[in-house]
VOLUMLUM-861982 format. One line per field, with one value per residue (C-alpha): z, y, x; residue number from 1. Coordinates in steps of 0.02 Angstrom, whole numbers, plus 32768, in hexadecimal, padded with zeros to 4 digits. Layout:
w: [Z|...]
v: [Y|...]
u: [X|...]
pos: [NUM|...]
This chain:
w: [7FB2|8057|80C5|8168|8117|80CD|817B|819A|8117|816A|8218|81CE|8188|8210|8282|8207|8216|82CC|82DE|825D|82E0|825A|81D0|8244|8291|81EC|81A4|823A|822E|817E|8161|81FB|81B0|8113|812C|81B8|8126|80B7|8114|815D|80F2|8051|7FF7|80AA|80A9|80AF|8159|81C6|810D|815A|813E|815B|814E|8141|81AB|8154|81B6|824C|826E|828B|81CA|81E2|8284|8240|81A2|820C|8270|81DA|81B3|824F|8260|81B8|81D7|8142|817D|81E9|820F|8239|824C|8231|81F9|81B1|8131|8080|804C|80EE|80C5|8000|8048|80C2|802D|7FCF|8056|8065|8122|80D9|804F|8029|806E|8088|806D|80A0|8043|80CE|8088|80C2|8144|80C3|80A7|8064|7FAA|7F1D|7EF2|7F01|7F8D|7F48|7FB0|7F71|7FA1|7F7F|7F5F|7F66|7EB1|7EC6|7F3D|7EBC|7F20|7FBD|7F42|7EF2|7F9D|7FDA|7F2C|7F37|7FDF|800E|7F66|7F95|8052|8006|7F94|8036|8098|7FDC|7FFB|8090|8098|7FED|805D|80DE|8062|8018|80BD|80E7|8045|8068|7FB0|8009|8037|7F91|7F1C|7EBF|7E06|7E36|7E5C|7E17|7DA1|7CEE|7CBF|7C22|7BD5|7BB0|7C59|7C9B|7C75|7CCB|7D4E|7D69|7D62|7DFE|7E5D|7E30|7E93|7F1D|7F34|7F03|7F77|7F85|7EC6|7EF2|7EBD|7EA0|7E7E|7E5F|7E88|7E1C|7D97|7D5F|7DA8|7D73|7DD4|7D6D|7D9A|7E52|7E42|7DE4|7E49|7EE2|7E64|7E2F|7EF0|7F1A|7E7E|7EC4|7F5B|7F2E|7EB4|7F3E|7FCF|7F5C|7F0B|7FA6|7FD3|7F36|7F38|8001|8039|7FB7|7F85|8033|8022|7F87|7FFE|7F8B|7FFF|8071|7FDB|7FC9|807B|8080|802C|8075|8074|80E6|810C|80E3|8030|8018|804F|7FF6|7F59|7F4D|7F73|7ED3|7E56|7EAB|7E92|7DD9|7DAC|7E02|7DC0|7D08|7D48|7D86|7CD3|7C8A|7D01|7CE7|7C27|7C2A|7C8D|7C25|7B79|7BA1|7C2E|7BE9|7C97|7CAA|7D39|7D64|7DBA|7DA3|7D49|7DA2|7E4C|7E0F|7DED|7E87|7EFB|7EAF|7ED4|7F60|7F87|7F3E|7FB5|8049|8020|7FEE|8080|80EC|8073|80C1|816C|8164|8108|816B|81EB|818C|8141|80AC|8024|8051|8101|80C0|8066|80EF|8154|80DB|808F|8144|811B|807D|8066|80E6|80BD|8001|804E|80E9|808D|8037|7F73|7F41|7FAC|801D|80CC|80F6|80CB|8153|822B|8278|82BA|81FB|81D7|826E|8233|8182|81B8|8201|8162|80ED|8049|8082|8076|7FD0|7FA1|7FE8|7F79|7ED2|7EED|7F05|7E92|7E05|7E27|7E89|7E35|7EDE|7EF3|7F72|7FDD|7FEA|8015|808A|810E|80BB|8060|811D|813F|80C1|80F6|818F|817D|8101|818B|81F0|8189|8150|81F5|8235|81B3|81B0|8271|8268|81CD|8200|8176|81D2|81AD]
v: [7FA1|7FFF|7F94|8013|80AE|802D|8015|80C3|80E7|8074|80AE|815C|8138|80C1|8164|81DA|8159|8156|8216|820B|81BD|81C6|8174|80F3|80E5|80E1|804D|7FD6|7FF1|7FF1|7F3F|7EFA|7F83|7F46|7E90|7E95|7EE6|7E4F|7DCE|7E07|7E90|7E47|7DDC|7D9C|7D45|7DB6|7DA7|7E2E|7E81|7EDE|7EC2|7ED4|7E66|7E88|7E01|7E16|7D74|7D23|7C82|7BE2|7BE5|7CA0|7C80|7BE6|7C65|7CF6|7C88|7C34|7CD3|7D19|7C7A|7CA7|7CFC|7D48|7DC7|7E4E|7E54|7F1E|7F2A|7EAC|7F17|7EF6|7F93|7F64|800F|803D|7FB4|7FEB|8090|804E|7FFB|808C|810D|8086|803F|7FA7|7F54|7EEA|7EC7|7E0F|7E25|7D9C|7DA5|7D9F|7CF0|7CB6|7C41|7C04|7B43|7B2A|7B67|7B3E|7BD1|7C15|7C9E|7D29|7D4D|7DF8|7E36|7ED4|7EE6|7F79|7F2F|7FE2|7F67|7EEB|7E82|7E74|7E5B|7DCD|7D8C|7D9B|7D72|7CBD|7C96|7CE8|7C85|7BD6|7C0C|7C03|7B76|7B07|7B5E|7B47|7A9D|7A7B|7ACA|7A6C|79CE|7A19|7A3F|7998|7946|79B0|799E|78D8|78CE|783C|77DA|77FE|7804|78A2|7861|77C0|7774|76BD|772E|7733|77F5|7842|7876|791E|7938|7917|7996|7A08|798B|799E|7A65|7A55|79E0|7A4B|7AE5|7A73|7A68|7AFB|7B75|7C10|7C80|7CD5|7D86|7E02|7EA1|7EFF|7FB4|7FFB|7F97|7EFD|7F47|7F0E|7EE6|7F7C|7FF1|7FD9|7FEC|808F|8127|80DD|80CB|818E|81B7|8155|8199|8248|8225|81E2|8272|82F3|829F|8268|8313|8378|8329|835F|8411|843B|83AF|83A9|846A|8468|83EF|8448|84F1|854F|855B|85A7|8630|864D|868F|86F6|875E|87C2|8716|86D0|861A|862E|8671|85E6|8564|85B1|85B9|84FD|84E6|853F|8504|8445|845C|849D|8400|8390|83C2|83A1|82FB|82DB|82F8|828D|8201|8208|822A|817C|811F|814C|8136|8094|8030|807B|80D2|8118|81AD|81A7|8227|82D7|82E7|839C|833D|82D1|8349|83A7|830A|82DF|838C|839E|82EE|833A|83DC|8365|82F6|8398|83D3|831A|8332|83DD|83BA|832C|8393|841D|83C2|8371|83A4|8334|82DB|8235|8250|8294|81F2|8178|81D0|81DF|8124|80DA|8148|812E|8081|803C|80C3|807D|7FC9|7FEE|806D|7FE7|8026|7F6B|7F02|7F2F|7F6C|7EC4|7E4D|7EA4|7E72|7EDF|7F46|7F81|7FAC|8033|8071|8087|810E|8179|818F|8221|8195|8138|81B9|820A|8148|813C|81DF|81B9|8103|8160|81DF|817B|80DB|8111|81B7|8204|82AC|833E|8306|8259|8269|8306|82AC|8270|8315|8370|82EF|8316|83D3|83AC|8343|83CC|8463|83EE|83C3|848D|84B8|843E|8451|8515|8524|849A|84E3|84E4|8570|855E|84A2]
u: [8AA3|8AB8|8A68|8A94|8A35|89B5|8997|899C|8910|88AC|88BB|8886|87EB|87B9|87F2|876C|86ED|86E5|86EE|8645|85DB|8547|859B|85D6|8518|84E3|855E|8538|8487|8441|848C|8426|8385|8385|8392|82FD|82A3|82C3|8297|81FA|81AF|81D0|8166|811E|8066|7FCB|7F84|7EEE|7EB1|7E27|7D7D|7CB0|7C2C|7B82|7B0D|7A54|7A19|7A22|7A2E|7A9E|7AE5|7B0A|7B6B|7BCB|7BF5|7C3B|7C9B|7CEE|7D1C|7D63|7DD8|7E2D|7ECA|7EC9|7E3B|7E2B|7D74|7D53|7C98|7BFE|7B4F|7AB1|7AD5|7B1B|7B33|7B81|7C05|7C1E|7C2D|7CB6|7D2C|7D14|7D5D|7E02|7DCA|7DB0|7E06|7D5B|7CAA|7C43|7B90|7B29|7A6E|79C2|799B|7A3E|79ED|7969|798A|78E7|78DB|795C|7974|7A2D|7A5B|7ABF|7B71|7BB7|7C77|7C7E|7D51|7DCA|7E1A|7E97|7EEF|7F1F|7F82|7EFF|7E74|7ED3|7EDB|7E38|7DC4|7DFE|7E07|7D59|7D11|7D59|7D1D|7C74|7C7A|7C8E|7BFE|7B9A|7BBB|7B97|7AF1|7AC1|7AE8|7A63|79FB|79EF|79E2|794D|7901|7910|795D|79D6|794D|78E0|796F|794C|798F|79B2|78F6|78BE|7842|789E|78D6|78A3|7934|7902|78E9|797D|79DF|795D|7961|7A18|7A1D|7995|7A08|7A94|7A43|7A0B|7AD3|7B22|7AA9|7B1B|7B3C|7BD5|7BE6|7C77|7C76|7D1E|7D08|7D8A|7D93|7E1E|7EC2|7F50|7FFD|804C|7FA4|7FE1|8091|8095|8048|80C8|8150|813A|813D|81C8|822A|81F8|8244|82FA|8312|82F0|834C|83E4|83E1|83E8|8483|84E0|8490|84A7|852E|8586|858E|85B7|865F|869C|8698|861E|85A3|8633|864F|858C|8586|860B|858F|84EE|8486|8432|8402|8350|836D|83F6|836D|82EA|835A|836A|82BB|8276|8304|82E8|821E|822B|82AA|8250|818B|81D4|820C|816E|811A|819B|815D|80B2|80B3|812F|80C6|8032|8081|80E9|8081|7FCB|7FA9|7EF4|7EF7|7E33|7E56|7E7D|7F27|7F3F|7F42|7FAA|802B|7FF1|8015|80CA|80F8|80C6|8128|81BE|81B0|81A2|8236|8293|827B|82B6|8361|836D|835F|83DA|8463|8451|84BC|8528|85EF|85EA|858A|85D9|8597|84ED|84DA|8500|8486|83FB|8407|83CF|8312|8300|8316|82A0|821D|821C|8206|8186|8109|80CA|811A|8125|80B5|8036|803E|7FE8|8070|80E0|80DC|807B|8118|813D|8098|8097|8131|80ED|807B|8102|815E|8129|812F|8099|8024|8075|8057|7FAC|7F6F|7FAD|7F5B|7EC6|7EB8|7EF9|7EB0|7DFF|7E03|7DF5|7DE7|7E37|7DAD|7DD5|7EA0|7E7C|7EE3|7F70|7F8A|7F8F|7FF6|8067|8060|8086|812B|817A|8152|81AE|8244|825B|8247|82BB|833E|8332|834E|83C1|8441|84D7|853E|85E9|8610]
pos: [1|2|3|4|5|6|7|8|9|10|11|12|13|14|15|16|17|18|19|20|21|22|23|24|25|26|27|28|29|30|31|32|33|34|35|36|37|38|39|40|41|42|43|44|45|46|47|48|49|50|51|52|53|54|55|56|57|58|59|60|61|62|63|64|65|66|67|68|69|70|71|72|73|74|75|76|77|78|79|80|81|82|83|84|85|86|87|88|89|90|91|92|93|94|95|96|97|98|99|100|101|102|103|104|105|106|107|108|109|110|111|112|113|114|115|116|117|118|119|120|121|122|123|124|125|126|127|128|129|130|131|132|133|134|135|136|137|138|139|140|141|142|143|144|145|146|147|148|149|150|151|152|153|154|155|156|157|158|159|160|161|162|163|164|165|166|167|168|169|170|171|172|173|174|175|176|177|178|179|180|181|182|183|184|185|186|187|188|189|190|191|192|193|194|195|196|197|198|199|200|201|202|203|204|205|206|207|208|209|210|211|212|213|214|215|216|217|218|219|220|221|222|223|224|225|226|227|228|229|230|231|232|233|234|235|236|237|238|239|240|241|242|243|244|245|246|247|248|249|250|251|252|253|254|255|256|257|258|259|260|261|262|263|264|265|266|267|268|269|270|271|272|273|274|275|276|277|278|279|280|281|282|283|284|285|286|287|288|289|290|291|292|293|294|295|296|297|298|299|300|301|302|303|304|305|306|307|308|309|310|311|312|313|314|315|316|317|318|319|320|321|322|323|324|325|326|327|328|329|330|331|332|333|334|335|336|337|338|339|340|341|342|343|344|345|346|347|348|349|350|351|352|353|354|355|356|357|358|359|360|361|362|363|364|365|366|367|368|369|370|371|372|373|374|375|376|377|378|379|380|381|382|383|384|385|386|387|388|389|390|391|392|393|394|395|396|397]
């Protein structure tokens, strides 16, 4: 070995790495990236899960309830009303992943009978509603208790000793006897009712697995079919001829779209056949909403290539976008388990809302109407990127 032009080599590619100040950005700052997006977004506790409750009493036992409820970290109280409707109504448009309904007899200590506590729960959200089901349940199982302990005392069944009196029981009463005492103490029935149905883990991860699919397809793709046509100098060739940018970008679009809507069948028709996927929704907006993803993230891969000499350097700049966007849009875990930081981010990244409208069309079976906004939104960040990466081509690299 030569270690003088080893050393050589070395001092040239450290040499081309400086000169690439985005590579180099890139390579000291997707380590540090990635491993903030480990540690904090990953798997992290769920914490401020919005929510509404509905107060249809008032009263000491009402107050002590709502504040129970307001001290859990785990919830994010957004409203309190007297309308249970108005709270469905609330879960069902996604600005609240559940609702608390407390019944009018709430404050009634005096009869037996059992007051009926209804969550109303956004089960599209699998994860939050496997957070929220048991804590708000064992939440309630303690106030049960306690006001069966209230109950008693103001029944004066301590003092009379309901069951356990110097008169012999008959024994066919008793187990009447001990179904009475049992609703003396267990005061509140506790009621859940699943909006969309049992959801499982795999019902969640799909529609944001399809987007997120989408999106390294395009945004890896672009770089091979703009960078690195670019690198092998046929780009170069192709306008030496009469062309102009436009057509060149318009070109890629329409071959990328076609390649990438049979992709998108493939997807769903897997997920379907091997996971048993039901789209409740319409399976024309389905397609509709993963093209439209892929036209957006087309469109990002074009506006980062357009600046760009080579695929290698495409790729170093791209991987520092995609990366975190898979981890902060909430593919994998909800946007609740991240600090409050990542889940601002989330919503300026074009994956959260492609994420947010397949969950909801194939999971709420939402229609145009319902994912106006993240559909605009969607719009809106691929008239940016074209517009961006259109101005932005540069054809003599």
């Amino acid at each position: 070995m030569e270690t003088k032009k080893i050393m050589w080599m070395l001092k040239k590619d450290l040499m081309v790495l400086w000169r690439h100040k985005p590579r180099l950005m890139s390579l000291l700052l997707f380590p540090i990236i990635m491993i903030t997006l480990f540690g904090y977004g990953m798997g992290g506790s769920l914490e401020n899960i919005p929510v509404v409750l509905v107060e249809q009493s008032e009263g000491p036992i009402t107050d002590q309830s709502v504040e129970a409820i307001h001290n859990m970290s785990l919830y994010d109280v957004k409203a309190v009303m007297d309308d249970p409707d108005k709270a469905r109504e609330m879960v069902e448009k996604g600005e609240a992943k559940a609702a608390i309904v407390l019944p009018p007899d709430y404050e009634d200590l005096q009869t037996t009978s059992q007051k009926d506590v209804v969550l109303y729960v956004d089960s599209s959200d699998q994860m939050a509603s496997q957070a929220i089901i048991p804590a708000t349940q064992g939440l309630f199982n303690q106030i049960s208790s306690e006001l069966g302990i209230k109950r008693m005392e103001m029944m004066g069944t301590a003092s009379n000793g309901i069951g356990v009196n110097s008169t012999p029981v008959n024994p066919n009463q008793a187990p009447r006897l001990s179904t009475s005492l049992q609703n003396v103490f267990y005061s509140i029935n506790f009621q859940i009712d699943k909006l969309y149905g049992d959801i499982d883990y795999i019902d969640f991860l799909v529609p944001a697995v399809l987007a997120m699919t989408v999106m390294f397809s395009c945004m890896f793709g672009m770089g091979e079919s703009i960078a690195g046509e670019r690198e092998r100098g046929e780009l170069a060739r192709l306008f030496m001829t009469p062309t102009s940018v436009s057509t060149v970008v318009g070109g890629k679009i329409i071959s990328k779209l076609i390649i990438e809507t049979g992709r998108a069948l493939i997807l769903i028709i897997a997920a379907i056949l091997l996971f048993g996927i039901v789209i409740k929704g319409g399976m024309g907006l389905t397609l509709f909403l993963l093209v439209l993803s892929a036209l957006c993230f087309v469109g990002f891969g074009i506006m980062i290539s357009a600046r760009v000499g080579t695929q290698e350097d495409y790729m170093q700049m791209v991987m520092p976008f995609t990366m975190p966007m898979m981890f902060v849009s909430g593919v994998f875990y909800p946007l609740e388990t991240m600090p409050w930081i990542f889940q601002q981010v989330a919503y300026l990244v074009p994956l959260t809302y492609a994420n947010n409208a397949l969950r909801s069309v194939m999971l709420k079976g939402a229609g145009i109407g319902d994912i106006w906004l993240e559909v605009l939104v969607l719009v809106g960040f691929t008239a940016l990127f074209f517009a961006l990466g259109v101005t932005k081509f540069n054809r003599d690299i």
